[in-house]
Each structure stands twice: as C-alpha cells, then as structure tokens.
C-alpha positions in Angstrom: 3.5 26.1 1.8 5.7 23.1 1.0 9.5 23.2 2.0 11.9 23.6 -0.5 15.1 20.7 -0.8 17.1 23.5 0.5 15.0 23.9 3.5 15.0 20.2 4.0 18.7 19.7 3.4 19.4 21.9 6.3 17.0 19.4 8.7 20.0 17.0 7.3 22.5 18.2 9.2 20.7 18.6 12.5 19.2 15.0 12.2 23.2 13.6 11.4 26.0 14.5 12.9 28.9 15.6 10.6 26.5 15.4 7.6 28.2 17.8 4.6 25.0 18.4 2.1 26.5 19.3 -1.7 23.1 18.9 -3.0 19.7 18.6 -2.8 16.6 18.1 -4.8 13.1 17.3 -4.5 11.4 13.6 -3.9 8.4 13.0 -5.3 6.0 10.5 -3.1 2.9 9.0 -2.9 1.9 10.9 0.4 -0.6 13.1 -1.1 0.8 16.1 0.1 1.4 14.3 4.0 4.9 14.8 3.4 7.7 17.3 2.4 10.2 15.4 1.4 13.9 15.3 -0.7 17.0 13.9 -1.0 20.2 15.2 0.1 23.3 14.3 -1.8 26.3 14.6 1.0 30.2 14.9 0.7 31.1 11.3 1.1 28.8 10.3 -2.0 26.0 9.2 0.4 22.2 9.8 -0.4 19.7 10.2 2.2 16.0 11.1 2.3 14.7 13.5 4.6 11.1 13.7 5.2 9.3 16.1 7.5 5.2 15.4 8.1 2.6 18.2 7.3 -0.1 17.0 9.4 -0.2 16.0 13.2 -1.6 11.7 11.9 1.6 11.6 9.7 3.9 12.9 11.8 3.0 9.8 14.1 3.5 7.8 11.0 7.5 9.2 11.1 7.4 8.5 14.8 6.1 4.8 14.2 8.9 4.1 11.2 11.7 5.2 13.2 10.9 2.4 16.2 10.7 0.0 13.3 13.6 0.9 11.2 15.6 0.5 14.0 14.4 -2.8 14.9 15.6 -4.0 11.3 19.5 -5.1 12.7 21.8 -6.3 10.3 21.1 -9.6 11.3 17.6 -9.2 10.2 18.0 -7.4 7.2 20.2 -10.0 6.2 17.3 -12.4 6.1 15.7 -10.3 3.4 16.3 -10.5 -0.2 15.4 -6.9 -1.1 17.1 -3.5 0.7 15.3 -1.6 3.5 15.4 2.2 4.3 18.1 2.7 7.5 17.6 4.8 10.2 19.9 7.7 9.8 18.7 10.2 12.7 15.8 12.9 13.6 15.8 16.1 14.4 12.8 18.2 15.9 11.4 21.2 14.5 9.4 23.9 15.5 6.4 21.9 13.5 6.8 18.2 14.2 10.1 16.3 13.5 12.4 14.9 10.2 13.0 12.0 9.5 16.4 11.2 8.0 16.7 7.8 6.3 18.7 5.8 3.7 17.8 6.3 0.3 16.8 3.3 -1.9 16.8 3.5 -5.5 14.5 1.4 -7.7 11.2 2.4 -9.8 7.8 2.1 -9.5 4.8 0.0 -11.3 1.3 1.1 -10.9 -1.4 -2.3 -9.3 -2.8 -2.1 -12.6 0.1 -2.4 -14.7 2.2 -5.1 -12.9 2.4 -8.0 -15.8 1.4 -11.6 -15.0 3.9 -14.4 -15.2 7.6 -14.7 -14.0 8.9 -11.0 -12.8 7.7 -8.3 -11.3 4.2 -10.8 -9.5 6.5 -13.4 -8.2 9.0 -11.1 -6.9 6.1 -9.7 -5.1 4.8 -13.1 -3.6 8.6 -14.5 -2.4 9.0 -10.3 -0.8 6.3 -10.8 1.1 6.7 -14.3 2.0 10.4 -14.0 2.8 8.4 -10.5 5.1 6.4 -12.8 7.2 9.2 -15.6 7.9 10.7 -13.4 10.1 11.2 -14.4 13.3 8.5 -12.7 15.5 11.1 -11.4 18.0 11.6 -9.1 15.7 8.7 -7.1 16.3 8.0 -8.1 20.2 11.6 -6.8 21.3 10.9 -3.4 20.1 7.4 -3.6 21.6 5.2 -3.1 18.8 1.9 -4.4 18.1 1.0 -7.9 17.9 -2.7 -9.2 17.4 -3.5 -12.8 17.9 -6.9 -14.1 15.0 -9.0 -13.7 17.5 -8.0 -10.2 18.2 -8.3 -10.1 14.2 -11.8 -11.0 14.3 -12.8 -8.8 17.0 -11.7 -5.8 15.3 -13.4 -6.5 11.8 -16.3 -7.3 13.5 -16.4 -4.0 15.1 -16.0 -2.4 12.0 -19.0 -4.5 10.4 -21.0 -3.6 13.4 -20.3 -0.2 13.1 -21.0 0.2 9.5 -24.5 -1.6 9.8 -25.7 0.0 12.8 -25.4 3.6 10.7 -27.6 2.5 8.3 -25.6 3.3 5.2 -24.6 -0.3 4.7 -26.2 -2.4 2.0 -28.0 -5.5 3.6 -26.2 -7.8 0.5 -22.5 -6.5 2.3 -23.4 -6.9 5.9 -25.0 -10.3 5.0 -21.5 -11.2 3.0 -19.2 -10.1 6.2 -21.1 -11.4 8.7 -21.2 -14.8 6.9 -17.9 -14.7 6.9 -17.1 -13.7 10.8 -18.9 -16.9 11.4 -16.5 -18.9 9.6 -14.3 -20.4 11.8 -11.9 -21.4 8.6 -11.2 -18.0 7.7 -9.9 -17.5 11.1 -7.4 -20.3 11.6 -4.3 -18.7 10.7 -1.0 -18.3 12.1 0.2 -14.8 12.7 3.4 -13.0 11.2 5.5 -10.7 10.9 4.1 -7.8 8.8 3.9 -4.0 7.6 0.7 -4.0 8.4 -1.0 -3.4 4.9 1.2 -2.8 1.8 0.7 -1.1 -1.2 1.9 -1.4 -4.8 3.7 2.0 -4.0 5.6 -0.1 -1.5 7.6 -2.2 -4.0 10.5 -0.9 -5.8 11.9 -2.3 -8.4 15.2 -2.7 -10.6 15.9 -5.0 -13.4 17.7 -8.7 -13.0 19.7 -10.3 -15.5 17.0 -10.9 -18.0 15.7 -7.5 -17.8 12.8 -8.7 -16.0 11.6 -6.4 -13.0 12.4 -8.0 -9.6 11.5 -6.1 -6.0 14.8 -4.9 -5.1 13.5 -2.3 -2.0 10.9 -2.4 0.2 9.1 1.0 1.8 6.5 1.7 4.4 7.7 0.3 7.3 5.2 1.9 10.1 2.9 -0.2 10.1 5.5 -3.4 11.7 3.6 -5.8 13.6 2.8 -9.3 13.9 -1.1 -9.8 12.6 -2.9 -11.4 9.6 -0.2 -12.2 6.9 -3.6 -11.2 4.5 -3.2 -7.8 5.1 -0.1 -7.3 3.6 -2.0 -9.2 0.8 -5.4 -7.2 0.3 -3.7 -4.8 -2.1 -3.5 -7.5 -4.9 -7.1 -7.0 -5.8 -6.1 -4.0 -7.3 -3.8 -6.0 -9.4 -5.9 -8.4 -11.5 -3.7 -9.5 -14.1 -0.8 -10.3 -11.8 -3.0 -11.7 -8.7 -2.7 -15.4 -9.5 0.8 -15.2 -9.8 1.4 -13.1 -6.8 -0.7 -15.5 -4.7 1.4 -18.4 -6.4 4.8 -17.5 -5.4 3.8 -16.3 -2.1 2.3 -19.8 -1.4 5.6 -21.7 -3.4 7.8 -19.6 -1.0 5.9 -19.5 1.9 8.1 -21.1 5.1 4.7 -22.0 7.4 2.0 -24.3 7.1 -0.4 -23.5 4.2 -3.0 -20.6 5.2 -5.9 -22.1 3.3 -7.9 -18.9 3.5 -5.3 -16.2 2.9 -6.9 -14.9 -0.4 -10.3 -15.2 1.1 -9.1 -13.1 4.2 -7.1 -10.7 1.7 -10.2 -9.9 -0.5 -12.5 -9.1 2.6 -10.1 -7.0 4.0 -10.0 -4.8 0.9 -13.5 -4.5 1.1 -13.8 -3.7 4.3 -11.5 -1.1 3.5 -14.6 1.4 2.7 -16.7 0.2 5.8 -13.5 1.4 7.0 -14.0 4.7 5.3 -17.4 5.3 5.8 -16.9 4.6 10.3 -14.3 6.9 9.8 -16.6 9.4 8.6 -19.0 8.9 11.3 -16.6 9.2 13.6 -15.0 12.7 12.6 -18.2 13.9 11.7 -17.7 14.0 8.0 -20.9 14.2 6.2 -18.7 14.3 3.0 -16.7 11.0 3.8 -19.7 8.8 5.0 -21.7 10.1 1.6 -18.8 8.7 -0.4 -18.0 5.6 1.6 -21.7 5.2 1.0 -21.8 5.6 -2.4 -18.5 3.5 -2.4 -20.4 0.5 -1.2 -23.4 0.3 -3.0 -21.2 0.1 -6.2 -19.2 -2.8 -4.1 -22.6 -4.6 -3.0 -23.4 -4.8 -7.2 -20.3 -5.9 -7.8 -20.6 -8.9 -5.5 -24.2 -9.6 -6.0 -23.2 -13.2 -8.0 -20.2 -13.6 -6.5 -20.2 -15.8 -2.8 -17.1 -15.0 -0.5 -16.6 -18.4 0.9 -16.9 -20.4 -2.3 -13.6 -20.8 -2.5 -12.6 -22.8 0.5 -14.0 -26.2 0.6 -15.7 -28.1 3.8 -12.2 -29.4 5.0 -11.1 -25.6 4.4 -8.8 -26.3 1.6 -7.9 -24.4 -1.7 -6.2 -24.8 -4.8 -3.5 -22.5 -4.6 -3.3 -22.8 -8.4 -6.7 -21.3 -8.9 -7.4 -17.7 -9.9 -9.3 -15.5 -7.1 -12.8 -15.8 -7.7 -14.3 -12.8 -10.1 -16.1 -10.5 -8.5 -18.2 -9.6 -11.4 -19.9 -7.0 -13.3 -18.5 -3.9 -11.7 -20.7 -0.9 -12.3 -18.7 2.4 -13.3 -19.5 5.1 -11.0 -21.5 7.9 -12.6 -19.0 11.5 -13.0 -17.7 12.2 -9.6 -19.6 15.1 -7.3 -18.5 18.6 -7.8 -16.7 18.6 -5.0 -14.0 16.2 -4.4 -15.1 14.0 -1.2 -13.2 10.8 -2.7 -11.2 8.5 -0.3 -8.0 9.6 -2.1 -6.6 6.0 -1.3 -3.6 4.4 -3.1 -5.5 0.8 -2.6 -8.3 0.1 -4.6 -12.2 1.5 -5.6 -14.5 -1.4 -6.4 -13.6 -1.6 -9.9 -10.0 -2.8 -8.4 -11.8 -5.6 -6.9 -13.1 -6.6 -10.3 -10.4 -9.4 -11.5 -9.6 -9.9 -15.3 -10.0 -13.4 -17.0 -6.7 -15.5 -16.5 -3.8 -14.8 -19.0 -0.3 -16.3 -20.0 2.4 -14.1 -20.2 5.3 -13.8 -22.8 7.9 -11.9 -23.0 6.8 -9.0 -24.9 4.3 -8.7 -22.1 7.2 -6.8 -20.6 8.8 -4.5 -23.8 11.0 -1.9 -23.8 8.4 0.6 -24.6 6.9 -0.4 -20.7 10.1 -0.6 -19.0 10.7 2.7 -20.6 7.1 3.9 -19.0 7.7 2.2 -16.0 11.3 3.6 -15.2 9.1 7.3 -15.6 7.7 6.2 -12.1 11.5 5.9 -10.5 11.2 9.9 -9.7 9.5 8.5 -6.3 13.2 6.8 -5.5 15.9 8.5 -8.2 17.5 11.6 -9.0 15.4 14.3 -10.2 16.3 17.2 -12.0 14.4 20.4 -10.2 14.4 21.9 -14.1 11.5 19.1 -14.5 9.8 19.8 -12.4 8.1 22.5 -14.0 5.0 21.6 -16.4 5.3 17.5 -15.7 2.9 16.2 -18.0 0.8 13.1 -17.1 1.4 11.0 -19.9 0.4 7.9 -18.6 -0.6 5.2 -15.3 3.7 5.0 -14.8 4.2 9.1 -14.0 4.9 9.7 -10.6 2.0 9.2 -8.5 2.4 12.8 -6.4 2.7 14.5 -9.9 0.0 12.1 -11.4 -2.6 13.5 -8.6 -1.8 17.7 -8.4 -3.7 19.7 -6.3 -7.7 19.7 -5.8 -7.4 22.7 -7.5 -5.8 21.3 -11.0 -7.3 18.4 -10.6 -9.5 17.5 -13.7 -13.0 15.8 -13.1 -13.1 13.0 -15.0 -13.9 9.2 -13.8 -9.8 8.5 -13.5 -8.7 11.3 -11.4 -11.7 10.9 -9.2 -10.4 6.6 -8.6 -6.8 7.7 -8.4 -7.8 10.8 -5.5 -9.4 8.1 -3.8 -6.2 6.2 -3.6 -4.5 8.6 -1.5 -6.4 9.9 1.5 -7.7 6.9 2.6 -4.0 5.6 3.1 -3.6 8.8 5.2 -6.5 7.9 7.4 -5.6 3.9 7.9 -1.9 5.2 8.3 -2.9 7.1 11.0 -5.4 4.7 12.7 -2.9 1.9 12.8 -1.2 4.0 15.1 
C-alpha cells in the first residue's frame, strides 16, 4: 500500500533536524510505482521532497543519489546553468530509508512532444553540454564510477555477446553491433562527466523571457559518473522532431574537442537498450521479459534493415554536425500487445522512438499557448498539487503526468499506446538498478 504525504511528512522531520511540516501533499513521478513520494511544505516557506523506495533496486538508487548530491558543492553547481536537487538529510525506516531533498519546480514535456528549433531542444543540448564540462574531480573525489572507452567497449560487447549466444537475437542486429565494436572510430572519445543515461523526464522546464521553454532543473542524479558523453544522449531518439537541434546545440556548446561519433554511439546505445532487456531476462529467469525483449528486437531488426549504422561517419571519422541523424526507416507497428502485460515499461524508447521524422523548420506557433497550456499539465511531477485532484485524473493527453498517465496493470487499457508507454517505465527500473 502506498504511503500517504502525511506518512511521508513525518520521515521529514526525522531526516532534518528542526524541520516544522505545515503541509504536505502528494508528488506525482515517473517511478512507476518505485517510489512513494511528496512534498512537504515547512514553517520557514521551504519545500522539500521526500522520497522513500518500494523495492530493495530503488532503494539503492536513493543510496546512489545521496553520494552524488552531495558531491554537487556550491562551487560546482555554480558551473551549471539550471538548478539541482540538494541534499537535505535521510532518515532510516523500518523498510529502507527517505530521502529528503530540495524541491525544484518546473514542468515537464513528453520525447515526443519537445518542438524543433530555438527552446526547449537547444536548452537540452547546452544542459547537457554545460553536464559534461565539468571538471572530472567532481565525480573521482567522491569515488564514483569512472569507465575509460575501452571499458565502454568491453561492456557493450558483453551485452552483444550475451544476447547472440541465447539465440533470440536476429542475425541482421548482431551483424549491425558487431560491425560496429570493430570500429575503432566510434570508440575514440573522451570521457565526461555524466548521469549516466538521461531521460526526457529528467528535464524541467520554466519559461524565459519570450515565453519559450528553457531547462531550468535537472533530476536523476544516481547514475553520476565519468563515461560515454553518448549516453546521456541516447534518449534523443525518442525525440525525432527536436533531435537535430538537440545534437546542434550540444555540439555549438560543447567545451572538448569534437566527438565525431557521438550520435552514432547515442543511437546504438538505445538499441542496445532491449539486448539489454532481453540478458536481463535471461538472467532473472524471466520467460516473460526475454519473450518481449525478443519480440522487441525483431521489430528493431525491420526497422533497420535499409538503414547502415556507420554511414554516417566518413573514412577520416568526421560528421556534419549540421546533418539530421540518419532515418531509421519503415518502423513496423507492433501487432495488439499480449494479454498479459510483459512490456519493458521503460521511460526511453520502443523501436518506433528510434524511427526519426523528416527534418522541419520551426516557427513560433510551433510552441502556442494551447501547448504551453498542455505542457504546464505535466508540472504535477515538480509543482503544487491539490490532493482534491487527485481523484478521477483523466488522461487527456501525452503532457498528463506520466505516474497518472500509466495507472496500475490493473486499469491499464490494452491498446497499442499504453502497451509503448508501460514499456517506458520498468525498464528504467531495471538499468537504474544495474548501474548500481
């Protein structure tokens, strides 16, 4: 049974010392049901969030955020140009811990729905570049993980290994990957400081001067390490009409030596994403999870059948930074999901994400009051909610919150949407949990 704010609220004052709560209420995430979590309103005017883990994978998570929060000093935060959750303090209960943090207001915008052009894209690109320009002793002072390329390499070739040897890979994807592990291009990149594998749900946003979105908070911090900059980057294949953009800025505000391959890298790490899914499967035994990862792939190994990973980096390994990532064409849709709900339930991408739309300009109505209005729906993840709502939310469209958007497997209605959306969510709780 979840915990109600009250219950949570009273975590608040173990976790900070002279913490008065005058109010709390209920914080809708994009844990899939990982999390209990609220926000407690205290004396002073001060919000914070509390979160407390239902499962023993995200209660590392907590574990894993609170080592990084704290190694974001004000000097380093100061180097950012968006806000970051603070520490606030812990406390242990008699099932796992809470987590007390800052609270940082903004809204959301689904992958699918971020607009190309100035805004919400390039505030994206210069986040995460301004992300991996920090200085590395960031991350090695508070002893987290660091992986050199070659370390990189190693561990996607594992997982390729893996994935062929059960025989549930198609031949066309093992083919694909191993061509690419071969390529010595792909792998001559200079580590950075990262999260480890963003989201969409990992941007906040609040409006600028021209009331154009612009990333004003950053979440998910557990995953803090110095790896492949392209994993913070594999997300944006989910994002088709905003990619080019996205990969613009981030290159125009990048403060390294060009990473000729970064999109490359990017896009095989989202695929490998359900090789991912389907060892994963093996591994726990899941006849379920390796039948979807399965069935996951094969629709991925049509969908690249014309498309060649490589093409894009020339013989000198160079790109044209200007140039759209390569489509990755006629995505099949899935046929109506099983009867029973065995989906990934991952907030990155199915193959259709990895299908990218023809190349648009975008104008200012791109961005209209009728979907800022829409979009501003999805700030219940980070703003005040009334509990009286939260009674009867109806899902009105991609910008609801996405806890409220998914419900239960119970309510949860059986049509082709539902079934991509549940698979956004647990595969985040499984590579959550393995990055540990």
């Amino acid at each position: 049974m979840a915990r109600s704010p009250l219950t949570l609220a009273a975590a608040v004052t173990a976790a900070v010392p002279d913490a008065e709560v005058v109010g709390a209420r209920r914080l809708t995430a994009g844990g899939g049901g990982r999390f209990d979590s609220a926000v407690a309103t205290l004396a002073d005017g001060r919000e914070l969030v509390v979160r407390v883990a239902n499962e023993e994978a995200a209660d590392r998570e907590l574990a894993a955020e609170v080592v990084a929060l704290r190694a974001l000093t004000p000097g380093v935060r100061g180097m950012l140009p968006f806000r970051a959750p603070e520490y606030a303090g812990a406390a242990a209960l008699l099932a796992g811990r809470a987590l007390v943090t800052t609270f940082v207001p903004g809204y959301l915008i689904d992958a699918d729905e971020i607009p190309p052009g100035e805004g919400a894209a390039t505030s994206i690109g210069r986040a995460l570049a301004a992300l991996h320009a920090l200085p590395p002793s960031v991350v090695r002072s508070a002893g987290l993980r660091e992986h050199t390329p070659e370390q990189t390499r190693a561990d996607v070739r594992r997982v390729v290994e893996a994935a062929s040897h059960s025989g549930r890979l198609p031949v066309r994807l093992t083919v694909r990957w191993r061509d690419a592990l071969e390529d010595d291009r792909l792998w001559a990149f200079e580590p950075a400081v990262c999260l480890g594998g963003t989201q969409a749900t990992s941007f906040l946003f609040e409006d600028d001067e021209r009331r154009a979105p612009r990333v004003s908070g950053v979440l998910d911090w557990q995953g803090l390490s110095i790896d492949d900059p392209a994993v913070d980057l594999r997300w944006v294949a989910s994002a088709p009409d905003a990619a080019k953009d996205i990969f613009r800025a981030y290159g125009d505000a990048a403060h390294r030596a060009p990473d000729a391959a970064v999109r490359v890298r990017a896009r095989l790490h989202a695929e490998l994403e359900f090789a991912r899914w389907l060892v994963h499967g093996l591994e726990s035994h899941r006849t379920d999870v390796v039948d979807d990862a399965a069935a996951l792939l094969e629709s991925l190994a049509e969908g690249v059948k014309d498309d060649v990973l490589l093409a894009e980096i020339d013989d000198d390994g160079r790109t044209d930074i200007d140039d759209a990532m390569t489509v990755l064409a006629n995505m099949p849709q899935r046929s109506g999901p099983a009867a029973v709900d065995t989906s990934m339930q991952t907030d990155a991408f199915d193959p259709d994400d990895l299908t990218l739309g023809p190349d648009s300009s975008w104008n200012k109505d791109d961005w209209s009051d009728e979907k800022r209005a829409r979009a501003t729906s999805a700030a219940h993840e980070t703003q005040p909610i009334d509990r009286d709502e939260l009674v009867g939310i109806a899902r009105e469209d991609a910008r609801t919150p996405l806890e409220e958007r998914r419900g239960t497997p119970e309510d949860r209605q059986p049509d082709a949407e539902d079934a991509r959306r549940s698979a956004r969510a647990a595969f985040q709780r499984w590579t959550s949990s393995s990055s540990e």
